[in-house]
FIKE-731119 format. One record per residue (C-alpha): residue in one letter; chain; y, x, z; residue number from 1. Coordinates in nm, 4 decimals, padded with zeros to 6 digits. Layout:
<atoms>
+---------+--------+----------+----------+----------+-----+
: residuo : cadena :       c2 :       c1 :       c3 : num :
+---------+--------+----------+----------+----------+-----+
:       A :      A :        Y :        X :        Z : NUM :
...
+---------+--------+----------+----------+----------+-----+
</atoms>
This chain:
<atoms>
+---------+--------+----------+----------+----------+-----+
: residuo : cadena :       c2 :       c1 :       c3 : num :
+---------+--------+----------+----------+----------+-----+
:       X :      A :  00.8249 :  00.1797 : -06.4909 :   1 :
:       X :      A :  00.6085 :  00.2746 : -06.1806 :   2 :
:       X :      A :  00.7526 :  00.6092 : -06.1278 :   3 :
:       X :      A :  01.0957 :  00.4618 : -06.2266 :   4 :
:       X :      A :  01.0464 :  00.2387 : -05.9294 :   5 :
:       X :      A :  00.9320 :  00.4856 : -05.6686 :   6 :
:       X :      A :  01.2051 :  00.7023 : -05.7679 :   7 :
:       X :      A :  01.5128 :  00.4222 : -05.6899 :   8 :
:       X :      A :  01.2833 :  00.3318 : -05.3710 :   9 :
:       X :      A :  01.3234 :  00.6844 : -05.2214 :  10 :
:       X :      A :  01.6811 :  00.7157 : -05.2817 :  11 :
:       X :      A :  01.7635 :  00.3805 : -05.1544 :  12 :
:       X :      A :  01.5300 :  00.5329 : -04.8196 :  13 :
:       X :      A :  01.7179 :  00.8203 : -04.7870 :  14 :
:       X :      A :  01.3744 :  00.9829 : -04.7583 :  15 :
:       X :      A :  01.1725 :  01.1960 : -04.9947 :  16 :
:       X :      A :  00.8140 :  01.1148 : -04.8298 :  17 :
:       X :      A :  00.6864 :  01.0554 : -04.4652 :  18 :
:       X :      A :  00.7588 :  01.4484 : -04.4122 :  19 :
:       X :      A :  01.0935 :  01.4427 : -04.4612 :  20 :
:       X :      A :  01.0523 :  01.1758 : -04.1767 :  21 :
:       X :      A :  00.9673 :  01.4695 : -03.9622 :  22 :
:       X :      A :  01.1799 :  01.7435 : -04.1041 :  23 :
:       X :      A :  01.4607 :  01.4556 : -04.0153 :  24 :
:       X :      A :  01.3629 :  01.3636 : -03.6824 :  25 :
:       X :      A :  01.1652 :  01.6797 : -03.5077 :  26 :
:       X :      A :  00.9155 :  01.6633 : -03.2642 :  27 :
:       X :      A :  01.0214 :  01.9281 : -03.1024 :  28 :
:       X :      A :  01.3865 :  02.0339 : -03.2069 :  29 :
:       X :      A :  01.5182 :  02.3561 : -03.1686 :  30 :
:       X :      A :  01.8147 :  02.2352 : -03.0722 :  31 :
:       X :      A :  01.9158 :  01.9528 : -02.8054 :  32 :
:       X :      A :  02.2636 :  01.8270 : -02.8235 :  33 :
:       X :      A :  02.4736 :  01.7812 : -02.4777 :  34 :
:       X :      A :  02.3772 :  01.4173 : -02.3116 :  35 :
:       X :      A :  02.6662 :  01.3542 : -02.0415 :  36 :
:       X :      A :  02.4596 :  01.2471 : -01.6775 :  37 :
:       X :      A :  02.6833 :  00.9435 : -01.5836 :  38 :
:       X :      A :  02.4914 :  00.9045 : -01.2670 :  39 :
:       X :      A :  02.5844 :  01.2432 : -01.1708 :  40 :
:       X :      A :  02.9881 :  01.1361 : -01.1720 :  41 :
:       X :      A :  03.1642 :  01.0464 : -00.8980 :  42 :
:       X :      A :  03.2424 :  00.6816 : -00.7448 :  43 :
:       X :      A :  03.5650 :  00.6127 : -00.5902 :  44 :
:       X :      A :  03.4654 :  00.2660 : -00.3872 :  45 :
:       X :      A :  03.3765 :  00.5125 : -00.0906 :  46 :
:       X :      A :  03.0671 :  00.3125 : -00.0832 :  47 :
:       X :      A :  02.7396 :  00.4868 :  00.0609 :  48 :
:       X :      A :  02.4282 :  00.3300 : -00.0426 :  49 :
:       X :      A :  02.1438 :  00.3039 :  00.2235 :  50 :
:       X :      A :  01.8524 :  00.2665 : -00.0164 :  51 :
:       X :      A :  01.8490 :  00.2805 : -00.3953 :  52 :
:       X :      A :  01.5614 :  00.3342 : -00.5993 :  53 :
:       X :      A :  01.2450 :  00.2144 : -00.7456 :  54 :
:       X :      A :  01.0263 : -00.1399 : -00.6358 :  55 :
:       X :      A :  00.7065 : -00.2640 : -00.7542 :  56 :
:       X :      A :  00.5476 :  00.0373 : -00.9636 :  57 :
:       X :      A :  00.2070 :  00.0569 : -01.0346 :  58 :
:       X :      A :  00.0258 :  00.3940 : -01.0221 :  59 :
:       X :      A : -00.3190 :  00.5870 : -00.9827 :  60 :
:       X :      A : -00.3615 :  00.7131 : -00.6287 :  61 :
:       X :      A : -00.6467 :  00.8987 : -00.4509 :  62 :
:       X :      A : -00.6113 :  00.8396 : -00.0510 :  63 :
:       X :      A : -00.8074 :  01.0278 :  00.1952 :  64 :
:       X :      A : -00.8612 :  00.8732 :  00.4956 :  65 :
:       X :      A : -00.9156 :  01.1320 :  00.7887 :  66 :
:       X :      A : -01.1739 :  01.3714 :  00.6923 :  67 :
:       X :      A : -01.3590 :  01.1095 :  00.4474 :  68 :
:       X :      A : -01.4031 :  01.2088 :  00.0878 :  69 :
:       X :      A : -01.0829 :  01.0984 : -00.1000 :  70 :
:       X :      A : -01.1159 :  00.7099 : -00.2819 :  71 :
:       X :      A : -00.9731 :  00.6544 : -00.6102 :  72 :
:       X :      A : -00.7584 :  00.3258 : -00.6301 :  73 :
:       X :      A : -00.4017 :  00.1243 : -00.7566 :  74 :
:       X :      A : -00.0620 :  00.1993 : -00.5046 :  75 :
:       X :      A :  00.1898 : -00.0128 : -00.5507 :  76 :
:       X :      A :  00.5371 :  00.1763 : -00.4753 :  77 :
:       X :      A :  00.8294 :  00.1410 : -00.3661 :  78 :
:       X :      A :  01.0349 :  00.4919 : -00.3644 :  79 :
:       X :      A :  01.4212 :  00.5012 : -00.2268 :  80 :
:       X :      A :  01.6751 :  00.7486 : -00.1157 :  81 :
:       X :      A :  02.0019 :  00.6804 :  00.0519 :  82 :
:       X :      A :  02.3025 :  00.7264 : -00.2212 :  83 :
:       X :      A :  02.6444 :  00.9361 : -00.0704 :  84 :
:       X :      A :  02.9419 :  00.6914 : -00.1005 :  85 :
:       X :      A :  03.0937 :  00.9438 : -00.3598 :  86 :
:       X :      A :  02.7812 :  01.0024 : -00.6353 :  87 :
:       X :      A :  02.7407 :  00.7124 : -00.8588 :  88 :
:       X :      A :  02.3836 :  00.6712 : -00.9353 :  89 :
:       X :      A :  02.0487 :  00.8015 : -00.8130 :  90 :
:       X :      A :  01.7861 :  00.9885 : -01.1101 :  91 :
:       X :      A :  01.5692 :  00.6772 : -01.1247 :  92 :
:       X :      A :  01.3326 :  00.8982 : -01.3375 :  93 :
:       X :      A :  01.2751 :  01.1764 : -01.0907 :  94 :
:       X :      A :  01.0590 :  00.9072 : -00.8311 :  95 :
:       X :      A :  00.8615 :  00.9104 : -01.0966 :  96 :
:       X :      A :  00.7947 :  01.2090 : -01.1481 :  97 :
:       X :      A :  00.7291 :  01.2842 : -00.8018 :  98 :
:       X :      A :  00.4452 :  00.9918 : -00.8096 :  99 :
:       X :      A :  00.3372 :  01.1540 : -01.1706 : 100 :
:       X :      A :  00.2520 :  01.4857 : -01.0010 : 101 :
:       X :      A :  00.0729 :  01.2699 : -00.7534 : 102 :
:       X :      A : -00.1688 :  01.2685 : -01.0525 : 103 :
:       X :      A : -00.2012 :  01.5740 : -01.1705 : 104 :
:       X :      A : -00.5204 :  01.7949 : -01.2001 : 105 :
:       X :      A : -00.5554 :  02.0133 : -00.8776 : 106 :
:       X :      A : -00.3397 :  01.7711 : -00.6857 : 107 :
:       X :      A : -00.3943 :  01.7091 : -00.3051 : 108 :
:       X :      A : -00.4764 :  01.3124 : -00.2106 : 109 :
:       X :      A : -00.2493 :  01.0822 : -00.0125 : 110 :
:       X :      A : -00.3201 :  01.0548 :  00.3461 : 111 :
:       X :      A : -00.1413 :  00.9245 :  00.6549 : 112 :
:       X :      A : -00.0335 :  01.2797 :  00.7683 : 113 :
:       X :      A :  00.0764 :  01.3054 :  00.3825 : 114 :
:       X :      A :  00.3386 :  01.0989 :  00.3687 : 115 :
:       X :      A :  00.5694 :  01.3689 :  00.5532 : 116 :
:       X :      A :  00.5506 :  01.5999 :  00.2974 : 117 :
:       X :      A :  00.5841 :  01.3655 : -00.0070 : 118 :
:       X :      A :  00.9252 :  01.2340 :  00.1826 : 119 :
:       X :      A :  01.0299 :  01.6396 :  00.2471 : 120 :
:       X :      A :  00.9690 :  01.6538 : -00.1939 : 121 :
:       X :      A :  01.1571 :  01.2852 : -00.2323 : 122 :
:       X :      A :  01.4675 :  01.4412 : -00.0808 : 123 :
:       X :      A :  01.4625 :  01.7764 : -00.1714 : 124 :
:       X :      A :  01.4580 :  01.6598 : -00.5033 : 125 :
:       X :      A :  01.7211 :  01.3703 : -00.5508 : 126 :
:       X :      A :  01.9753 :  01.6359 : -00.3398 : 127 :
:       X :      A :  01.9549 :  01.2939 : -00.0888 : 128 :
:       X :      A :  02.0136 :  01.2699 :  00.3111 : 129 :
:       X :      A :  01.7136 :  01.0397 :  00.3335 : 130 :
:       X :      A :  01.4543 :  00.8586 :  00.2167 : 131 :
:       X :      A :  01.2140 :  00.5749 :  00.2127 : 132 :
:       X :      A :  00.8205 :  00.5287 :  00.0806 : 133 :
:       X :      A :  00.6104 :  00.2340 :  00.0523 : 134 :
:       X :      A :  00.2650 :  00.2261 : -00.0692 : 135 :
:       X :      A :  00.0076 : -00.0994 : -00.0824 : 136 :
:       X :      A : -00.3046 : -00.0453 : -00.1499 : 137 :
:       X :      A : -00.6780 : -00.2084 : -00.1613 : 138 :
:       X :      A : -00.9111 :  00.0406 :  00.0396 : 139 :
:       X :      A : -01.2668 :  00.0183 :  00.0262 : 140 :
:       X :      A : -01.5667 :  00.0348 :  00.2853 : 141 :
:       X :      A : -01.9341 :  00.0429 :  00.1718 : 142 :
:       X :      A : -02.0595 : -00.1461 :  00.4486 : 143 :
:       X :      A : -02.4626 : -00.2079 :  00.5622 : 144 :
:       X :      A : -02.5869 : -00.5410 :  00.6249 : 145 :
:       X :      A : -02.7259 : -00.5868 :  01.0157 : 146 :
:       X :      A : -03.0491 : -00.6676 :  00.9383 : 147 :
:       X :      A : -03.1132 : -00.6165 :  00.5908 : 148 :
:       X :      A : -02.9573 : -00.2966 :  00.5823 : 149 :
:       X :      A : -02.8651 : -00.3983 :  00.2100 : 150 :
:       X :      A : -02.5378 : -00.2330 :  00.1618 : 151 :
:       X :      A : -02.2073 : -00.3107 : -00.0963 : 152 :
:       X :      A : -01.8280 : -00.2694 : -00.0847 : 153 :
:       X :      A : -01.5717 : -00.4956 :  00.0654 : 154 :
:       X :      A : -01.2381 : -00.4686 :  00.0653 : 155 :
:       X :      A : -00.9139 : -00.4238 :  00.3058 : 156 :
:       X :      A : -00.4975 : -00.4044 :  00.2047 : 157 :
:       X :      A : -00.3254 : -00.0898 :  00.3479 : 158 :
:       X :      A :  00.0088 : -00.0378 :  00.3539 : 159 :
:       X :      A :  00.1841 :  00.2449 :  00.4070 : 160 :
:       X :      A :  00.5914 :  00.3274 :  00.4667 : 161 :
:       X :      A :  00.7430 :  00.6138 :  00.6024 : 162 :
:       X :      A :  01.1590 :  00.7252 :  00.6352 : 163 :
:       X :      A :  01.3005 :  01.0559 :  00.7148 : 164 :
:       X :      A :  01.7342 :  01.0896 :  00.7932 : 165 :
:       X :      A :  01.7714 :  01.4034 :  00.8607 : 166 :
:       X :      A :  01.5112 :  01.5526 :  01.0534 : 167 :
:       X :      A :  01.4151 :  01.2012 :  01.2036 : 168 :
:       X :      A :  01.0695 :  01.0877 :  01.0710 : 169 :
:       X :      A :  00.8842 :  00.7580 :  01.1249 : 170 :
:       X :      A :  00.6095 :  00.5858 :  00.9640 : 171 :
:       X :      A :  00.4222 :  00.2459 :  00.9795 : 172 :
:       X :      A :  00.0421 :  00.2086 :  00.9113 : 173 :
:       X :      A : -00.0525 : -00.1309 :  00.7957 : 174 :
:       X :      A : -00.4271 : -00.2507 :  00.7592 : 175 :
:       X :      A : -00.5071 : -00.6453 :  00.7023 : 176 :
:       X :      A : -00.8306 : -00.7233 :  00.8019 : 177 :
:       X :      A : -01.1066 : -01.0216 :  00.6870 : 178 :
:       X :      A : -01.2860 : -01.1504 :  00.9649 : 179 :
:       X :      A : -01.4799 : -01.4666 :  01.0975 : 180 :
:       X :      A : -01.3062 : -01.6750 :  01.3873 : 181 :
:       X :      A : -01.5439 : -01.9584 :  01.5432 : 182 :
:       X :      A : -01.3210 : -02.2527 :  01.7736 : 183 :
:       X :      A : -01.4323 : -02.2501 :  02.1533 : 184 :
:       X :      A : -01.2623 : -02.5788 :  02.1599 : 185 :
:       X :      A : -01.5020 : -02.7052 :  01.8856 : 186 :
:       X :      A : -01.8499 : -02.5164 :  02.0873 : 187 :
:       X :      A : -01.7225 : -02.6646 :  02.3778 : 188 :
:       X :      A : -01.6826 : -03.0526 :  02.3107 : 189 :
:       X :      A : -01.9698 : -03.0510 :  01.9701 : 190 :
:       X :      A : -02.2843 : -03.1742 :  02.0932 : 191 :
:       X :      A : -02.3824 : -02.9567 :  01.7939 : 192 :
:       X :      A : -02.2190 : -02.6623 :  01.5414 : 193 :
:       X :      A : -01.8616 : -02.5581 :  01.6059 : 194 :
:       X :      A : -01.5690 : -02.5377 :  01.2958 : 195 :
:       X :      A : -01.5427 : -02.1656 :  01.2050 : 196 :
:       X :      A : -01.3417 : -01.9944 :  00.9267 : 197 :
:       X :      A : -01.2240 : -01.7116 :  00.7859 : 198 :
:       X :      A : -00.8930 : -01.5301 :  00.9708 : 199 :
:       X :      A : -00.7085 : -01.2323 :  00.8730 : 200 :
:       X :      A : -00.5766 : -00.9759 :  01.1718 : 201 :
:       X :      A : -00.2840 : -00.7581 :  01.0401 : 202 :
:       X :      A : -00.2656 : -00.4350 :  01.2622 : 203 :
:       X :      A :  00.0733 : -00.2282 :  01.2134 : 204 :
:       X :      A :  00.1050 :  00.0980 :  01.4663 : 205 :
:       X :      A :  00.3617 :  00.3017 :  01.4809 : 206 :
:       X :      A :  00.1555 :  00.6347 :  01.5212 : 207 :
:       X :      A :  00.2928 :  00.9292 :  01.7610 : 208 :
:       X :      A :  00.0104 :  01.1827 :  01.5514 : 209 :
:       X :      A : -00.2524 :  01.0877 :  01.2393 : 210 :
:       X :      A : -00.4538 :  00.7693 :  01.2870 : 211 :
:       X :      A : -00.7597 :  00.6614 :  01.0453 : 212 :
:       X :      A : -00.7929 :  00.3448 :  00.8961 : 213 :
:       X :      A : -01.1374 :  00.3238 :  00.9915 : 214 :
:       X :      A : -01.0264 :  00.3168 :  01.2953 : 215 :
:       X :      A : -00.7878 :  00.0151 :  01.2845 : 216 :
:       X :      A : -01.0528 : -00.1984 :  01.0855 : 217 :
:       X :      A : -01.3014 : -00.1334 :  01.3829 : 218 :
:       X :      A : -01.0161 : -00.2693 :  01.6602 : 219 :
:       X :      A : -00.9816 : -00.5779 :  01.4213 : 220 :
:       X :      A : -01.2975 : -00.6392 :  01.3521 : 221 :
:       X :      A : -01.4620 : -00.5676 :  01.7263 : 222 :
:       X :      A : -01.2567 : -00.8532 :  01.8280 : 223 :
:       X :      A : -01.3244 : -01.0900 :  01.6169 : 224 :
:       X :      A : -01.6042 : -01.3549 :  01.6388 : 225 :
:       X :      A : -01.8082 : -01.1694 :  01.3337 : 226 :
:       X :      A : -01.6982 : -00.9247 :  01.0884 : 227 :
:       X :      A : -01.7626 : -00.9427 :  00.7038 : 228 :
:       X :      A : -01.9785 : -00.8411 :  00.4487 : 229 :
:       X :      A : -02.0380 : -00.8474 :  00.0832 : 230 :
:       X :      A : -02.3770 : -00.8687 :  00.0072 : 231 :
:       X :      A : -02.5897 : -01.0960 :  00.2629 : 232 :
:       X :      A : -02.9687 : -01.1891 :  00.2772 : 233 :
:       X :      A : -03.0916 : -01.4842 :  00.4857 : 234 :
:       X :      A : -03.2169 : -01.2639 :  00.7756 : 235 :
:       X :      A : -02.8291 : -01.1579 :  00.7847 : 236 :
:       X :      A : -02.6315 : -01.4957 :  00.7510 : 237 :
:       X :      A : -02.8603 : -01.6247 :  01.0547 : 238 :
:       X :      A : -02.7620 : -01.3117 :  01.2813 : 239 :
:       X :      A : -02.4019 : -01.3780 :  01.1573 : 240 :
:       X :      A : -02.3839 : -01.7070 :  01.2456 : 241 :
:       X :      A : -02.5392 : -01.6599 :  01.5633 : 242 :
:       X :      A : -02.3080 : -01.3654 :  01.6874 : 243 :
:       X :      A : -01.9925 : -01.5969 :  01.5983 : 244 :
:       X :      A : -02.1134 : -01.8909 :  01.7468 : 245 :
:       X :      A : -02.1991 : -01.6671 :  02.1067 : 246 :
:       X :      A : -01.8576 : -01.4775 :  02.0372 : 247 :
:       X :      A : -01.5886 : -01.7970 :  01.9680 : 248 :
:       X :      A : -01.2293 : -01.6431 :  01.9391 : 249 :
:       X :      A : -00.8994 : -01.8873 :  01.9156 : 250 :
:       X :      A : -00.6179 : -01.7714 :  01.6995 : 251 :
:       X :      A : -00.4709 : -01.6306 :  02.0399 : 252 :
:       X :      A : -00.8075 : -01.4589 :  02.1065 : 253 :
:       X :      A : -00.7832 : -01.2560 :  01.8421 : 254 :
:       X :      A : -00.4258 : -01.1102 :  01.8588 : 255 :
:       X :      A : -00.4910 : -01.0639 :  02.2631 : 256 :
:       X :      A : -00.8078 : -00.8424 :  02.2076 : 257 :
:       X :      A : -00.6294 : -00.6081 :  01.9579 : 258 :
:       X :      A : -00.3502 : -00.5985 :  02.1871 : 259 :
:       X :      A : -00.4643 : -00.4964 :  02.4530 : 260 :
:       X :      A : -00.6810 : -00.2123 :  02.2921 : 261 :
:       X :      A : -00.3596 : -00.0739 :  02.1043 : 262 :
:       X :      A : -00.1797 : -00.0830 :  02.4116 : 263 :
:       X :      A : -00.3886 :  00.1288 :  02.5990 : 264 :
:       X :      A : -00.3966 :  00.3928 :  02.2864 : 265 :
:       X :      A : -00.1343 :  00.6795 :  02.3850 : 266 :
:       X :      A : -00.1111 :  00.7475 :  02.0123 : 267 :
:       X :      A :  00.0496 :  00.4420 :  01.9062 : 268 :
:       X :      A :  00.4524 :  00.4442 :  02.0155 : 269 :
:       X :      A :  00.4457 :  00.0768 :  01.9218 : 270 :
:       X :      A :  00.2483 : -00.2087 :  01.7510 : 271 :
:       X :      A :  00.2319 : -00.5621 :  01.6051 : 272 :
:       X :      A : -00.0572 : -00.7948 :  01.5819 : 273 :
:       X :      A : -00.0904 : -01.1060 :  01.3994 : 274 :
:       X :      A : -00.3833 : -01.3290 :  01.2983 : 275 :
:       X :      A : -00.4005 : -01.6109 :  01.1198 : 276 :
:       X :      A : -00.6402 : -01.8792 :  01.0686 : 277 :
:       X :      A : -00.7320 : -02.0740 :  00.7270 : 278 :
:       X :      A : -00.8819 : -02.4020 :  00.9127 : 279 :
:       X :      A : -01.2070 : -02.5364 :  00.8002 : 280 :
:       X :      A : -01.1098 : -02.8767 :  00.9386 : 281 :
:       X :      A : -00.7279 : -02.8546 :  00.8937 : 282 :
:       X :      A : -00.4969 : -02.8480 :  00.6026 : 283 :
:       X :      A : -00.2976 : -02.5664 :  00.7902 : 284 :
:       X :      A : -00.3582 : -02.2339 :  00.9182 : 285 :
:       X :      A : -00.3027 : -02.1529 :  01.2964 : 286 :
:       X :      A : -00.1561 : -01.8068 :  01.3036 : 287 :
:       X :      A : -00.0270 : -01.5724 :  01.6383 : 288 :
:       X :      A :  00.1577 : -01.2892 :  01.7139 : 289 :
:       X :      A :  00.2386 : -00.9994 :  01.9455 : 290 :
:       X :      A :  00.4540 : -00.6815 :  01.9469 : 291 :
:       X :      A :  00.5729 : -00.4024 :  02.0983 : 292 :
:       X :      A :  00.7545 : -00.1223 :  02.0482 : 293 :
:       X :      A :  00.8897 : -00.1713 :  01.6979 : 294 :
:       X :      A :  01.2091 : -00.3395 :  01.7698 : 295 :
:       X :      A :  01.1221 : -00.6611 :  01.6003 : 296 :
+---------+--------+----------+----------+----------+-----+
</atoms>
């Protein structure tokens, strides 16, 4: 009755055992029958797209910055190309692969300077008249402690975008900054202590040749009241406190000092500034802004 029953159960399968699974369906067939490519057909609307593509992917990246060994870390894409009004659909799959080979063994790391030549791939390949990149990142600086000289990591969000038309190229280089802001309003009516917190300054330049991020952290953090740190000993956390409270900063401080510096930098065809600070003794932040150059 046993072998009666296996019997009827592989004719009601259709199968005669888990390798006639595989003889069925082939790994590897020898053969590939035609798949139309619908997003290869034409669209009659007379409708050109300006940017079609793919938002919010996850992938391994290594970045170089400058010179400096390259860092592993997570990019988070966004990879477009403008559409002609008569070619239905873009080959969603193919930004994929272009980030995929961004992987591979052998492969050259991101860098600001990159980004031209990854947009000169993006179009070549989707047959497009232009093209758009983003890429956010965390970026990581293994910082020393001022007096302890202990040292650990901290952390800073990059982004990157870049568009080519044509033979037009620009791209924007985005760095968000931690820092310590201390209230000269506060020093100067306290009889005692002065409310500090922490701020963020956001940097974007619009770079005439290469820039380094290191460089961009430095401008934000030189004019703040004190710059962070991961790992602090006592010795540390007094000279920190100290250096804000001799160096106090308003909101409007801080996006004036970076200003100023960027605006005197011949590299940068145009900037944007903007700080914002998360109030110890308010249940807002106070937050400022300058730029020039970008059209914004």
């Amino acid at each position: 009755p046993r072998r009666r029953f296996a019997r009827q159960a592989r004719r009601v399968i259709g199968y005669s055992s888990f390798a006639g699974i595989r003889r069925n369906r082939p790994e590897n067939p020898s053969t590939l029958m035609p798949i139309p490519d619908v997003q290869s057909g034409s669209d009659e609307r007379n409708l050109a797209i300006d940017q079609v593509g793919i938002r919010g992917l996850r992938y391994p990246l290594a970045f170089a910055d400058g010179d400096a060994p390259a860092q592993s870390t997570i990019g988070t894409f966004a990879v477009m190309v403008a559409l002609p009004e008569d070619r239905k659909g873009t080959h969603m799959s193919r930004l994929i692969e272009m980030l995929e080979d961004l992987t591979a063994p052998g492969a050259a790391p991101l860098s600001v300077p990159g980004m031209r030549a990854l947009l000169d791939q993006l179009v070549v390949r989707l047959d497009a008249p232009a093209g758009r990149i983003e890429v956010a990142f965390p970026w990581f600086v293994r910082k020393t402690a001022p007096i302890s000289g202990v040292a650990s990591l901290l952390d800073y969000e990059v982004r990157l975008a870049a568009e080519l038309q044509g033979d037009r190229y620009a791209s924007l280089v985005t760095v968000a900054v931690p820092v310590t802001s201390l209230c000269p309003c506060s020093k100067e009516i306290s009889e005692y202590g002065a409310h500090n917190q922490r701020s963020t300054i956001t940097i974007s330049v619009r770079p005439r040749e290469p820039v380094r991020l290191a460089e961009l952290l430095r401008v934000a953090e030189t004019e703040a009241s004190s710059e962070l740190y991961g790992i602090l000993k006592r010795a540390d956390e007094k000279y920190l406190t100290e250096r804000a409270y001799d160096n106090p900063r308003f909101v409007e401080d801080l996006v004036r000092g970076v200003a100023a510096r960027l605006a005197a930098d011949r590299r940068f065809a145009g900037f944007a500034v903007e700080a914002e600070n998360f109030e110890s003794i308010h249940n807002h932040s106070a937050f400022a802004r300058i730029a020039r150059g970008l059209g914004v």
